[in-house]
C-alpha positions as CSV (number, residue, x, y, z in Angstrom):
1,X,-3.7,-33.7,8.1
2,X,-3.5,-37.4,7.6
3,X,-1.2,-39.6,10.0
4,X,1.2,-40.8,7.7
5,X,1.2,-37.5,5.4
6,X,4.5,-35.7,5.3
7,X,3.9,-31.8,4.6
8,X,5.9,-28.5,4.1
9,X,5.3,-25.8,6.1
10,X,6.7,-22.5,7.0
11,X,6.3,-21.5,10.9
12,X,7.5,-19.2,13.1
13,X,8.3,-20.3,16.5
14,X,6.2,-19.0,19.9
15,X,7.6,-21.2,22.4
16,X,9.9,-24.2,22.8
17,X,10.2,-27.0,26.0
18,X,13.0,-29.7,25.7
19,X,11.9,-33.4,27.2
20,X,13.3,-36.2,26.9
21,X,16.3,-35.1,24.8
22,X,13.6,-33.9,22.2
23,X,12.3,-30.1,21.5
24,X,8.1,-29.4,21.7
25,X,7.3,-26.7,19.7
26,X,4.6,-24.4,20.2
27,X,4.5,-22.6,16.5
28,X,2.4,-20.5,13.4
29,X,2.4,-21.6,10.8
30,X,1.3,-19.9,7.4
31,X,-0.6,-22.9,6.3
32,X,-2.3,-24.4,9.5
33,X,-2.3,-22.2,12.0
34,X,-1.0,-22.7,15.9
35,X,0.6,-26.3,15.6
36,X,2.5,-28.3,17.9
37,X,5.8,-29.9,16.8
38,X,8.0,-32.4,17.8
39,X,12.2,-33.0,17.1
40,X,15.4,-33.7,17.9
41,X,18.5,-31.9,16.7
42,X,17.3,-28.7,16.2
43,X,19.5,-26.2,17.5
44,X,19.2,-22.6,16.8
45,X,16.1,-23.3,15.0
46,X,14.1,-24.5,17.6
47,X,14.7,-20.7,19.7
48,X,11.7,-18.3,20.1
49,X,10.6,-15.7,16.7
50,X,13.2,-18.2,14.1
51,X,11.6,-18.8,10.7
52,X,11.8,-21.9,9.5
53,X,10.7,-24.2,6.8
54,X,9.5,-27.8,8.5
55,X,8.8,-31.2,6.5
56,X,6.6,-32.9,9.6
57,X,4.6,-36.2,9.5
58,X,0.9,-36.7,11.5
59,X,1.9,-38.0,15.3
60,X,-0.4,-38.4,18.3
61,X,-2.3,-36.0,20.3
62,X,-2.0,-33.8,17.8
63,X,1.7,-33.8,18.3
64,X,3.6,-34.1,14.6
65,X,7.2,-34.8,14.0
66,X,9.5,-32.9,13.0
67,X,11.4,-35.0,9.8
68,X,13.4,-32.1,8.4
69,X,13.8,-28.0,9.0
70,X,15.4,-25.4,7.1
71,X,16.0,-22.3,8.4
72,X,14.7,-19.0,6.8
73,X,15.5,-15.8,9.3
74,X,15.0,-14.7,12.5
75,X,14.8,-11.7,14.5
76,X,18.2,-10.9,16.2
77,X,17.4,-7.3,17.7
78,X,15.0,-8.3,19.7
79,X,17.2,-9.8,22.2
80,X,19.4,-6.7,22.1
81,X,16.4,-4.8,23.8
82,X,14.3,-5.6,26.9
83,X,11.2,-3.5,25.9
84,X,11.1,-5.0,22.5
85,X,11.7,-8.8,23.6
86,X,9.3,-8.0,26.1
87,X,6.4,-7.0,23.4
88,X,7.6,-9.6,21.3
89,X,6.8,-12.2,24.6
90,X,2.9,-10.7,24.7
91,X,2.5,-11.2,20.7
92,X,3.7,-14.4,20.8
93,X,1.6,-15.6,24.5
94,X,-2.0,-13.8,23.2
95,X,-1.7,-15.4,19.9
96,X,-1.2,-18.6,21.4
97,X,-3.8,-18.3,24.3
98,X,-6.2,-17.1,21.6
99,X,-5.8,-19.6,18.8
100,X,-6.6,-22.9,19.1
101,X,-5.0,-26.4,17.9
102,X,-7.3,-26.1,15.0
103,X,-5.4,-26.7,12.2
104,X,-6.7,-24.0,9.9
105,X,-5.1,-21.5,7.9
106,X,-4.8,-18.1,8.7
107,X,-1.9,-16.4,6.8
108,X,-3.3,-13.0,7.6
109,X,-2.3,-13.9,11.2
110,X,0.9,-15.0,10.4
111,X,1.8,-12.1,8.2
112,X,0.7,-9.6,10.6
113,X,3.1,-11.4,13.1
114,X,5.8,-11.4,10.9
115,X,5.3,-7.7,10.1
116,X,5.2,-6.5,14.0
117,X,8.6,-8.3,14.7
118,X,9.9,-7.3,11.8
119,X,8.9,-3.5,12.8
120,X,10.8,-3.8,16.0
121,X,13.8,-5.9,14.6
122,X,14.6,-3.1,12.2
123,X,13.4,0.2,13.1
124,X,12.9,2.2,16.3
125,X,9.5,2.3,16.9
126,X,6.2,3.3,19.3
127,X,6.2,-0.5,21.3
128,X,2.2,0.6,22.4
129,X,1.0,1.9,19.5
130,X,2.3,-1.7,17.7
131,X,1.1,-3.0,20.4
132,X,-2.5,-1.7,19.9
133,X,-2.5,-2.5,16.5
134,X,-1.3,-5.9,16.5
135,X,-3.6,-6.9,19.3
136,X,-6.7,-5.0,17.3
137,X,-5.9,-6.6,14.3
138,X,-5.1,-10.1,15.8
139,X,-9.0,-9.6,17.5
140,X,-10.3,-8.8,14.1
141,X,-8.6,-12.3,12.2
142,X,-10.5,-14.9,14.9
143,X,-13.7,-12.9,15.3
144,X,-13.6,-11.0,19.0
145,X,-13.1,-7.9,17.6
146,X,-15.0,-5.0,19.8
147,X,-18.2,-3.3,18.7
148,X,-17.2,0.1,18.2
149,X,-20.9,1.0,19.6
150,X,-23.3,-1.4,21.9
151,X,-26.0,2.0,21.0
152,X,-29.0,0.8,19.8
153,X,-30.2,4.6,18.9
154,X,-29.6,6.0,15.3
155,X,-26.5,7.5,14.5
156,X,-29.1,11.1,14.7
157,X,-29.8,10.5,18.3
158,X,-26.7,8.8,19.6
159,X,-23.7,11.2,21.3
160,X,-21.7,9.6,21.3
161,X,-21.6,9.0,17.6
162,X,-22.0,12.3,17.0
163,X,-19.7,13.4,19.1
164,X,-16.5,11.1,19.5
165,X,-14.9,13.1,22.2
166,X,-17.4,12.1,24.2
167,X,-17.5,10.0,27.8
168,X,-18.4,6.6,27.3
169,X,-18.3,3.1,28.7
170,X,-16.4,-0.2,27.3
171,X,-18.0,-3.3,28.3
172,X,-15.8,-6.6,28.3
173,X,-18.4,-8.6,28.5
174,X,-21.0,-8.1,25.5
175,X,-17.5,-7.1,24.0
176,X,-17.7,-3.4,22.8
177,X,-18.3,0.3,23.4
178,X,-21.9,1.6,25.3
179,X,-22.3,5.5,25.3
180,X,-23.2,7.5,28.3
181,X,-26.9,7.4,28.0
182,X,-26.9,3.4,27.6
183,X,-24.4,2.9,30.5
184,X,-27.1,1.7,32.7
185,X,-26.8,-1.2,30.2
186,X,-23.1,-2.0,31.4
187,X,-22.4,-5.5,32.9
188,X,-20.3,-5.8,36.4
189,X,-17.7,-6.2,33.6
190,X,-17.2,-2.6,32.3
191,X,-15.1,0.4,32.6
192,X,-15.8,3.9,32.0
193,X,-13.4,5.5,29.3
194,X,-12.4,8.9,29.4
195,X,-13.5,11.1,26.2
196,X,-11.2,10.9,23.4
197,X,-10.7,7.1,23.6
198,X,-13.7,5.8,21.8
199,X,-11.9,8.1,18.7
200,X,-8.5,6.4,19.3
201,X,-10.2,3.3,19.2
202,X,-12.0,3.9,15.7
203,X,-9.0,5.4,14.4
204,X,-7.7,1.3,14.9
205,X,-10.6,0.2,12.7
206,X,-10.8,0.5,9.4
207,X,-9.1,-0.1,5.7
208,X,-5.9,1.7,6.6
209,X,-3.2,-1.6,8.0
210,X,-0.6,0.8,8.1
211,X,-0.2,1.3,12.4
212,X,2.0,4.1,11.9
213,X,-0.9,6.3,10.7
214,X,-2.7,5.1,14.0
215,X,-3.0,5.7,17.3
216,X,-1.2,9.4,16.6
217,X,-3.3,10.7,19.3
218,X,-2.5,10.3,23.2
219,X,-3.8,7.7,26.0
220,X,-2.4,4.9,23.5
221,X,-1.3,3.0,27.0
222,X,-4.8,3.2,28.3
223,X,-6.1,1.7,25.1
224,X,-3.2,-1.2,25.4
225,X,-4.6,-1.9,28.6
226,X,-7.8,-2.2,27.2
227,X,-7.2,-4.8,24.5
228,X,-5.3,-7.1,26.7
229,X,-7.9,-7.0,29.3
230,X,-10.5,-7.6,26.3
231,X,-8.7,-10.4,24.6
232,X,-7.7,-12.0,27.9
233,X,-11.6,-12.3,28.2
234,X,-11.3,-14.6,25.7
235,X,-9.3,-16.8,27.3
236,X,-9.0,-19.2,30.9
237,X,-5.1,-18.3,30.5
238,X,-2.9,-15.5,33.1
239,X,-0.6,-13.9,30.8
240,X,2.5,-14.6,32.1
241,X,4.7,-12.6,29.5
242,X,2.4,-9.0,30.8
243,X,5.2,-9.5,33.4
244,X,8.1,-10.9,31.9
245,X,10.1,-7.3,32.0
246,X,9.8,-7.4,35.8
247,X,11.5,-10.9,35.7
248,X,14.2,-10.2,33.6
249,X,15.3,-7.4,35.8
């Protein structure tokens, strides 16, 4: 974006710090990604997971002002219930941590946002299973998503392919899934994973965006565990919202 450019954008808002009687914005946007913003005389539209339309100008260090906002909707539920608000908190920290200031659009990122919150704003829902398929899906859109198989053997001679049921290993750091027989393979960085998951964690991949018709099966907390741990690989950040619940309470 040029300095002096003034540009529409529709955002949704991660995070928010006043200073100096003005509001810093940490927000998605539809049309260049994670962006940070800069304003006064904001109010409500400057809180956490509100919609807005913002007119901004170029500004230093990749700051840009804030020249006018409109609001669009936000997500009132989600403060009505810990567990959700919570969730909400992770989505909003790992797709900060894992995005970078680079000014590039992504609207499948911001539409998948947009369609978890709106899950838990308006329907009851299965918080780990969302969870799981937000964070696979968020993997997927900037490029870490896990190889399903590390296996070098054909699909003939593998196990574990055959077999999905199977014991195998998930290592963090060449970033996917080793079967039993390649184990000796694993990094210092690895777990083993208990038969049953490498199935849960194909049933995430594929055509299908729909989360409800994944992650049916059990062991869906393990597998949330997982992907944070994975994604968080990815990143120099502590995820401070894994234990927002605790400080709430």
């Amino acid at each position: 974006m040029k300095a002096k450019q003034e540009i529409q954008i529709e955002a949704i808002n991660l995070r928010t710090i006043k200073l100096n009687g003005y509001k810093l914005l940490s927000v998605y946007s539809k049309e260049y990604g994670l962006m940070k913003l800069s304003g006064s005389k904001l109010g409500g539209r400057s809180e956490p997971f509100v919609r807005n339309y913002f007119w901004i100008s170029g500004g230093s260090n990749e700051i840009h002002n804030i020249k006018q906002s409109e609001f669009i909707s936000h997500f009132k539920n989600l403060s009505l219930d810990l567990d959700k608000l919570t969730c909400a908190w992770q989505f909003a920290e790992f797709l900060e941590a894992c995005s970078h200031f680079h000014e590039e659009k992504s609207p499948e990122i911001f539409n998948l946002f947009i369609e978890c919150l709106t899950h838990m704003d308006t329907e009851e829902v299965d918080l780990q299973a969302l969870s799981n398929y937000f964070l696979w899906q968020l993997s997927e859109y900037l490029g870490y998503k896990p190889h399903l198989t590390l296996c070098e053997l054909e699909s003939a001679e593998c196990k574990l392919k055959q077999n999905p049921e199977l014991e195998a290993w998930f290592d963090f750091e060449q970033g996917g899934v080793l079967c039993k027989g390649c184990s000796e393979k694993a990094s210092t960085d690895s777990v083993r994973i208990l038969p049953g998951i490498y199935k849960l964690l194909n049933s995430l991949d594929g055509a299908n965006h729909n989360f409800k018709e994944k992650c049916k099966t059990g062991a869906v907390d393990f597998v949330n565990s997982l992907l944070k741990r994975y994604l968080q690989k990815h990143t120099s950040k502590k995820m401070k919202s894994l234990n927002i619940s605790k400080q709430l309470k």
